[in-house]
MISE-451651 format. One record per residue (C-alpha): residue number from 1; residue in three letters; x, y, z. Coordinates in nm, 3 decimals. Example, Ala and Ser with C-alpha at 12.3 -4.5 7.8 and 13.67 -1.06 7.14 Angstrom:
% MISE-451651
+------+------+---------+---------+---------+
| resi | resn |      c1 |      c2 |      c3 |
+------+------+---------+---------+---------+
|    1 |  ALA |   1.230 |  -0.450 |   0.780 |
|    2 |  SER |   1.367 |  -0.106 |   0.714 |
+------+------+---------+---------+---------+
% end
This chain:
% MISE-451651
+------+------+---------+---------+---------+
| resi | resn |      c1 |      c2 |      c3 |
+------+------+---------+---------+---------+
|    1 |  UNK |   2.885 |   0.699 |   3.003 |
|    2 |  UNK |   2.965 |   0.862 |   2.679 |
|    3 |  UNK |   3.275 |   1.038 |   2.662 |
|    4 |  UNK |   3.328 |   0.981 |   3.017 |
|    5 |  UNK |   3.721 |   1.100 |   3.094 |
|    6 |  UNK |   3.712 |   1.362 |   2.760 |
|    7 |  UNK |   3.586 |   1.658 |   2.986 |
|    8 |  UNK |   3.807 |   1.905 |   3.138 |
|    9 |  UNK |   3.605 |   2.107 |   3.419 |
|   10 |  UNK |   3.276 |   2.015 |   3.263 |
|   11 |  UNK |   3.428 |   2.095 |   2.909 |
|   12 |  UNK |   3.358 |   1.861 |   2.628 |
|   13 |  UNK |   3.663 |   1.981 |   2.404 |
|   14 |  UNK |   4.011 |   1.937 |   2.631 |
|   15 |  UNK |   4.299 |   2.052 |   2.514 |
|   16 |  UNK |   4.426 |   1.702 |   2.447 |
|   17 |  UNK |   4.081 |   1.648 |   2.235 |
|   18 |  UNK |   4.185 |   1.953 |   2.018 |
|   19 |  UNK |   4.569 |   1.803 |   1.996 |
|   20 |  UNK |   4.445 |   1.534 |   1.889 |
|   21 |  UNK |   4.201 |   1.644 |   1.612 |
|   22 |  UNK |   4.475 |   1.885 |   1.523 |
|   23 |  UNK |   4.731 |   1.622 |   1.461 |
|   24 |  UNK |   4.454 |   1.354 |   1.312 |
|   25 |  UNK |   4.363 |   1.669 |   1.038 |
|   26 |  UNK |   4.676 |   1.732 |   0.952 |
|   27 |  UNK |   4.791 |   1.354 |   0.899 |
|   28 |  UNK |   4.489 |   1.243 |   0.690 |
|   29 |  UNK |   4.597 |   1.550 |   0.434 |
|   30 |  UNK |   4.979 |   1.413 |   0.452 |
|   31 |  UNK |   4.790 |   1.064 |   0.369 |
|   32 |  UNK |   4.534 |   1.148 |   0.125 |
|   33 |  UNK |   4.862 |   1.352 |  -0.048 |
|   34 |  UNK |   5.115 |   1.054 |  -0.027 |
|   35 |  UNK |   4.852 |   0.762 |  -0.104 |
|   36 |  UNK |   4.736 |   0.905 |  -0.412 |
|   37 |  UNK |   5.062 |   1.003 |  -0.549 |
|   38 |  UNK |   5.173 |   0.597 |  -0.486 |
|   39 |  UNK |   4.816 |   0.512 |  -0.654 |
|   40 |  UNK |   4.857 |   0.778 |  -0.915 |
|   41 |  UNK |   5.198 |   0.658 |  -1.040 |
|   42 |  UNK |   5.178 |   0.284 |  -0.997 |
|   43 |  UNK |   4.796 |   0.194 |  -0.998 |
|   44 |  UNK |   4.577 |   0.024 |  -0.730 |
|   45 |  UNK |   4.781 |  -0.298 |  -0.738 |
|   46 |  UNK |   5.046 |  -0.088 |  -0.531 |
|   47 |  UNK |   4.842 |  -0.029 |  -0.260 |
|   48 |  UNK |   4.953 |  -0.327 |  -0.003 |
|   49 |  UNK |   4.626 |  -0.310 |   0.290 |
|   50 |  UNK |   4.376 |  -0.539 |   0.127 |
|   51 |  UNK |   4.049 |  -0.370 |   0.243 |
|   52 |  UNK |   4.191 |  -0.039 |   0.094 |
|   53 |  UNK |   4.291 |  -0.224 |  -0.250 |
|   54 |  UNK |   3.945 |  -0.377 |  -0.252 |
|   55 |  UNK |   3.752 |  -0.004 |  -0.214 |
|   56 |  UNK |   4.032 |   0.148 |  -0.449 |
|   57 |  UNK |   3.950 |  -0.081 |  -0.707 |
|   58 |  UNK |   3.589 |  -0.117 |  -0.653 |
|   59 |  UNK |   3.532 |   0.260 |  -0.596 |
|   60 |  UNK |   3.829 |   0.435 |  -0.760 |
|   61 |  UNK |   4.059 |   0.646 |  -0.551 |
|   62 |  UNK |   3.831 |   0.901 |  -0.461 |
|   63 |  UNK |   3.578 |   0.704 |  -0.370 |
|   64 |  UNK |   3.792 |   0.468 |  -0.157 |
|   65 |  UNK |   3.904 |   0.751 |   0.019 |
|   66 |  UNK |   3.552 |   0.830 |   0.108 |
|   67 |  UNK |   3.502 |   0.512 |   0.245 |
|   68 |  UNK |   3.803 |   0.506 |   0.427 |
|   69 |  UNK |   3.712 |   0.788 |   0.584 |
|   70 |  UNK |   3.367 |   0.600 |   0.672 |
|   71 |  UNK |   3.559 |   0.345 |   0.814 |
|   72 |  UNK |   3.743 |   0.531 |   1.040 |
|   73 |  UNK |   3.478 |   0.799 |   1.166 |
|   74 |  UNK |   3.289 |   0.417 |   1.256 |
|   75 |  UNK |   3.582 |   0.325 |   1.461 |
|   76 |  UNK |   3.625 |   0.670 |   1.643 |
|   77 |  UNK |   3.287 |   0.714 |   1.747 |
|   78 |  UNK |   3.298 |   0.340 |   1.869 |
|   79 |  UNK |   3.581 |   0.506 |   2.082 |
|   80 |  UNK |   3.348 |   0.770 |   2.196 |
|   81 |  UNK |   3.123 |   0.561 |   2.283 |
|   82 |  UNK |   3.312 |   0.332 |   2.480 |
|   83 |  UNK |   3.473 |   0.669 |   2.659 |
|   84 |  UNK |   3.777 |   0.748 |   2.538 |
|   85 |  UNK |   3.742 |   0.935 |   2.225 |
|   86 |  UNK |   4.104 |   1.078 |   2.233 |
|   87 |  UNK |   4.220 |   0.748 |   2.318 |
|   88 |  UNK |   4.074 |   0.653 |   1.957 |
|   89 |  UNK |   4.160 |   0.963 |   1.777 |
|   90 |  UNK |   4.571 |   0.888 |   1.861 |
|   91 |  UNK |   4.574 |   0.535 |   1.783 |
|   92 |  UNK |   4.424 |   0.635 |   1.412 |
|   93 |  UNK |   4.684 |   0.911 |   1.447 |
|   94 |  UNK |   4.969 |   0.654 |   1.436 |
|   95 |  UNK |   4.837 |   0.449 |   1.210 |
|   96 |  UNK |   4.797 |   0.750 |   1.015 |
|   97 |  UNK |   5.193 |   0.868 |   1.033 |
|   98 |  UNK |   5.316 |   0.495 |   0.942 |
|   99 |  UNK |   5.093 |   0.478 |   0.612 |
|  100 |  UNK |   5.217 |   0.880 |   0.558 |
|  101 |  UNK |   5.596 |   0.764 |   0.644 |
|  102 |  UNK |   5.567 |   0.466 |   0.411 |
|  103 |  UNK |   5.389 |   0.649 |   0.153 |
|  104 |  UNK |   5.660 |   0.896 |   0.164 |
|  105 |  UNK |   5.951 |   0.651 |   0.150 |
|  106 |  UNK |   5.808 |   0.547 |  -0.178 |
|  107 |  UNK |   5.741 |   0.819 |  -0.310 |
|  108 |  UNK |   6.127 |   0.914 |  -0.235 |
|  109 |  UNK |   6.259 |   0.585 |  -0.362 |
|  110 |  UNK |   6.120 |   0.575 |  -0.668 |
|  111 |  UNK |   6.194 |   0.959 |  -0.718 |
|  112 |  UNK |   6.578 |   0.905 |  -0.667 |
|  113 |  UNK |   6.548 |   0.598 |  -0.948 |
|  114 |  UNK |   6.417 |   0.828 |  -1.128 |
|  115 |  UNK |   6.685 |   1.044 |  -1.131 |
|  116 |  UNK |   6.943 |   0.799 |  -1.108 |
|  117 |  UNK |   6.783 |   0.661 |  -1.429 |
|  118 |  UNK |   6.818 |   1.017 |  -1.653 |
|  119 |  UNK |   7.163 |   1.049 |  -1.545 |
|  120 |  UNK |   7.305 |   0.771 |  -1.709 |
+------+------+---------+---------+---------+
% end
């Protein structure tokens, strides 16, 4: 049955449903933040999943991002479909957080070099 398990007393949107969507908004704007400071900097050629290289440099960033986006909305309702729609929602929420940690570590990495590299 669809979304069979997401309903709290009859109610569609549980409390772990909004956690989740809370969490999964707030990681995709960390991501969308990190990934195109990384692509910004250093091109397309830094981006290391292959499907996402392909769409950045096939559709530019913005539009890979849009199909990324695609992509995942597919694969969450695919999870609401097969009942468990929060299930789906946290499993692209840690995906999410390792691309936004990598990202991040990067970004930081290169940053210190940076600096390490006017110093001298």
């Amino acid at each position: 049955m669809f979304l069979q398990g997401e309903t709290v007393n009859g109610d569609l949107w549980s409390v772990d449903l909004y956690n989740a969507l809370l969490v999964f908004a707030l990681l995709n704007i960390a991501d969308i933040i990190t990934t195109y400071n990384v692509l910004r900097k250093h091109g397309v050629e830094r981006e290391l999943n292959p499907l996402a290289y392909l769409l950045f440099k096939r559709f530019g960033i913005a539009g890979g991002f849009i199909l990324k986006y695609i992509v995942c909305g597919v694969l969450i309702l695919a999870g609401a479909l097969a009942g468990f729609l929060t299930l789906s929602i946290w499993i692209w929420n840690i995906v999410l957080a390792i691309v936004t940690a990598w990202n991040s570590y990067v970004n930081l990495k290169e940053h210190i070099e940076e600096k390490s590299k006017t110093r001298k």
